[in-house]
N, C-alpha and C positions, 0 to 999 in steps of 0.2 A: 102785897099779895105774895105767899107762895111761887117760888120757882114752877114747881109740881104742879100746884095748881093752873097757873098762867099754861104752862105746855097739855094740858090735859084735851086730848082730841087733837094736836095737833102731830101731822105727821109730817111736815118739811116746815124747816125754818131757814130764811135766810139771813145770812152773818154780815152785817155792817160791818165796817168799818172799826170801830173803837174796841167795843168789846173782844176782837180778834187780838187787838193793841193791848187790850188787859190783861187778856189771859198769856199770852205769849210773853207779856215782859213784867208780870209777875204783878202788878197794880195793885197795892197795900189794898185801897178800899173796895175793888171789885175781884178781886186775884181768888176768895173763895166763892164768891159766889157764879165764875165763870169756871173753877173746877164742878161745880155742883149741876152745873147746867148742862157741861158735858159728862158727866155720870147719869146726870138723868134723862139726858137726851139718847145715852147708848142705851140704856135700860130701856127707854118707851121704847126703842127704834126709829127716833127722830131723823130724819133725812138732811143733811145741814148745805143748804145754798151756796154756793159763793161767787163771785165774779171780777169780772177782769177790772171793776170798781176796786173793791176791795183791796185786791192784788195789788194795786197800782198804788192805795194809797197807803198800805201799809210797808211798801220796799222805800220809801222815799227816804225817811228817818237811817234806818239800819246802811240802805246805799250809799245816804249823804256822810254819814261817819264811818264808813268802812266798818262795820260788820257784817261780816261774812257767811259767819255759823245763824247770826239773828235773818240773813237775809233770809237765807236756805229753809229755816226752819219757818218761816212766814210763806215761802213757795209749798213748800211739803205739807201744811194742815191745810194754806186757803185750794191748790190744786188737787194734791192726791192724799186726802185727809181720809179715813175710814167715813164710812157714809158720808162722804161730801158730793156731792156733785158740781162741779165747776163749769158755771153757765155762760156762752159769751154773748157779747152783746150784738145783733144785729136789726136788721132793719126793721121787724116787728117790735123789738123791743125798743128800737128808739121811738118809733112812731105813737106806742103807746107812750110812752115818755114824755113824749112832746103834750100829750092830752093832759096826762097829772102835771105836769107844770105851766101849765097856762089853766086849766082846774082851779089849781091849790096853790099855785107862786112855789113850788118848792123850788130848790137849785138842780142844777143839771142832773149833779150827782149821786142826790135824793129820788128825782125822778125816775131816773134809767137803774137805781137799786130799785127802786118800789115795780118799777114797771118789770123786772127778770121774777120778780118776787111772783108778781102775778099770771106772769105765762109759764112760769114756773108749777103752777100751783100747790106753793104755801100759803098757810096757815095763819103763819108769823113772819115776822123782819125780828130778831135779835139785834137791838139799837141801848143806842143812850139820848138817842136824835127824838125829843116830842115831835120834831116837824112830819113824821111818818103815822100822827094822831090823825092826820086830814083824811089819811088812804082808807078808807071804810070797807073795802075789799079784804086788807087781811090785818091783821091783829098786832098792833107794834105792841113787843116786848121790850116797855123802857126798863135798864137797868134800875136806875133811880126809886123806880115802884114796886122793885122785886127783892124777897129777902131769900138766903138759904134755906 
């Protein structure tokens, strides 16, 4: 499907994990189509999710080998990104979390994204994760199924 398509009606999406990893460190096979996604997410006005998930697991890589400039610039788009909103997790959010992973067997981590996603109210999860296929509440954008 279509980038375009896939976002069409959709006014917040939230950013997993990986594709944050793609775009930021240049990823041969998703590196255009996560520039396209943010072109066409400023264009619709797309509202872009993030959380202290995210955050966490994308410094660990950059932290572990001492870069510095990659950490920073991982704090600067998942925190204070243009349209980003960076949501923390609390006890609503976990509590729903705890429902979609006993639900759906998802992992923790899946869970309490999906569950910010949904108190959040988006649309979408921006993933490469199918395990976010289960949440029926909002619309997982797998990379895998998405062309420029």
């Amino acid at each position: 499907m279509k980038l375009a398509e896939a976002l069409a009606g959709v006014a917040r999406v939230l950013l997993d994990t990986a594709p944050v990893v793609y775009h930021l460190e240049g990823n041969p096979r998703y590196g255009s189509l996560m520039q396209e996604f943010f072109r066409v997410a400023a264009d619709g006005g797309v509202l872009l999710v993030t959380t202290p998930i995210t955050l966490a697991e994308c410094l660990v890589h950059p932290i572990r080998r001492g870069l510095t400039e990659l950490t920073a610039a991982y704090s600067r788009l998942i925190v204070e990104g243009e349209r980003t909103e960076f949501r923390p997790i609390g006890s609503v959010e976990a509590s729903a979390a705890a429902r979609l992973r006993a639900e759906h067997n998802l992992t923790l981590a899946d869970s309490l994204q999906a569950a910010v996603a949904l108190q959040a109210g988006c649309q979408g999860i921006l993933t490469n994760d199918p395990a976010f296929k289960c949440v029926q509440q909002v619309r997982p954008l797998i990379l895998d199924e998405l062309e420029p």
